[in-house]
C-alpha positions as CSV (number, residue, x, y, z in Angstrom):
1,X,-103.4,-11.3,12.0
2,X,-99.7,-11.2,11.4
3,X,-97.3,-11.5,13.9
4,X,-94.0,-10.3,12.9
5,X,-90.7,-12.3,14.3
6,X,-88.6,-11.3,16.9
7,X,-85.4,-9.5,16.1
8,X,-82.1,-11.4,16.6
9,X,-79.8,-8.3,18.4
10,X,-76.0,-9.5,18.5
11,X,-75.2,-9.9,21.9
12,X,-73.8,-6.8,23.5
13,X,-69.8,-6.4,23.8
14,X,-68.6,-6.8,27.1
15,X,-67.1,-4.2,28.7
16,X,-67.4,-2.3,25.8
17,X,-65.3,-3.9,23.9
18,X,-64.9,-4.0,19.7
19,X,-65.5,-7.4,17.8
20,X,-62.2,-9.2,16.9
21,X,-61.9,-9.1,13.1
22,X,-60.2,-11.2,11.1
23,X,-57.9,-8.2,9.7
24,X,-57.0,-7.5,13.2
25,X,-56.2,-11.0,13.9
26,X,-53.6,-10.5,10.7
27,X,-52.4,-7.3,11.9
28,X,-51.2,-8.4,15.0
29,X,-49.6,-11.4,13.5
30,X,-47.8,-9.8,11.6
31,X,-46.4,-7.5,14.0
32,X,-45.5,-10.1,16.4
33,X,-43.6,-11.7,13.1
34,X,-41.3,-8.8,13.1
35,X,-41.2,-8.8,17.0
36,X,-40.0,-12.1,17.6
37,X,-38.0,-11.3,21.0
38,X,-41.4,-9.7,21.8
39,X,-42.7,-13.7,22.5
40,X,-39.6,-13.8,25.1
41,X,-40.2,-11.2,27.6
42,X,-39.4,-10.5,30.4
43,X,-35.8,-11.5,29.3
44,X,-32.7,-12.5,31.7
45,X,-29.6,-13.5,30.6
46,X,-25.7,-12.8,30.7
47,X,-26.1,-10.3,33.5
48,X,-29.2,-8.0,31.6
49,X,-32.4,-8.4,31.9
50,X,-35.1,-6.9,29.6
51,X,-38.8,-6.4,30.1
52,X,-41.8,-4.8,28.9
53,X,-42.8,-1.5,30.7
54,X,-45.0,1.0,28.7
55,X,-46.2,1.6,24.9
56,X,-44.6,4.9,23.5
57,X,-46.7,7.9,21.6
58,X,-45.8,6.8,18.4
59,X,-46.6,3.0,19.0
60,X,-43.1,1.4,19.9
61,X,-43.0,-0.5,23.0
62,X,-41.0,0.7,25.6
63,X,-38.5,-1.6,27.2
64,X,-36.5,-1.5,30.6
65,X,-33.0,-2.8,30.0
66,X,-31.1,-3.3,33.1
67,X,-27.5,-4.4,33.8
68,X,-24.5,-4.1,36.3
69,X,-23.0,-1.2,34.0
70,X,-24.2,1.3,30.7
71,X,-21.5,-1.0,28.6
72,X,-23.3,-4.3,29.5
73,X,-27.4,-3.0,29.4
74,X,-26.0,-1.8,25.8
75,X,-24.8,-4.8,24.6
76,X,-26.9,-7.5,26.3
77,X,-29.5,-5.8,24.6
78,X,-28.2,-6.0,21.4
79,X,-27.3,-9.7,22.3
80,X,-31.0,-10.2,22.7
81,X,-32.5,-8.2,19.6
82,X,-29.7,-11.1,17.4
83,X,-30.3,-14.1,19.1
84,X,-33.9,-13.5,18.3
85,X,-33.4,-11.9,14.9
86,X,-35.6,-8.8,16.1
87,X,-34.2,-5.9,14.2
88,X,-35.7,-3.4,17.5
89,X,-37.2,-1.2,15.0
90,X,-40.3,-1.2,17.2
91,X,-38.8,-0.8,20.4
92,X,-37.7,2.0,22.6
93,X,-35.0,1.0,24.9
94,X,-34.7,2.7,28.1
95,X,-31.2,1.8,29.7
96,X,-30.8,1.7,33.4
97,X,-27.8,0.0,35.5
98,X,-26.9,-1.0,39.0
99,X,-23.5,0.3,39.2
100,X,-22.3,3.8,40.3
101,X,-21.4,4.4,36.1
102,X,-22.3,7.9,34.4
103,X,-24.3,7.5,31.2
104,X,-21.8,8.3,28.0
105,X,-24.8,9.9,26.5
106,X,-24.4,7.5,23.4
107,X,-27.4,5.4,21.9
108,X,-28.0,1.7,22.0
């Protein structure tokens, strides 16, 4: 009589979940490389403060810049993408103030 050995299953994924691969693993460093302001949110400083808030269609994180005025969201944003060398390729800025100020209509 033969008696055949049990078969070794992987173990399920939890929650339904995909296996980490190592090409993912390299993937996503690499885009945090070219994110490095990313590592820094949510970001106050200088009278703005930046955060996270929603991942657009076409994969660009969308942030909430907030300051007293349009001028200073604007520019304290900019301040942030150069202090951390980020050139905000992969972001979508969404610029909001606290101060009664119409929006010029111009971009970043």
């Amino acid at each position: 009589m033969v008696i055949a050995a049990p078969q070794v299953r992987a173990p399920a994924n939890p929650a339904g979940q995909d296996r980490y691969a190592p090409a993912q693993a390299r993937k996503e460093r690499t885009d945090l490389e070219q994110m490095p302001g990313l590592q820094t949110l949510p970001y106050s400083g200088r009278g703005v403060r930046i955060e996270l808030v929603d991942v657009a269609r076409d994969e660009r994180l969308v942030l909430r810049v907030v300051g007293t005025g349009e001028r200073q969201a604007r520019r304290g944003y900019r301040r942030w993408l150069r202090r951390f060398g980020d050139s905000g390729r992969r972001y979508l800025p969404l610029f909001r103030w606290t101060a009664g100020q119409r929006s010029s209509g111009a971009r970043g």
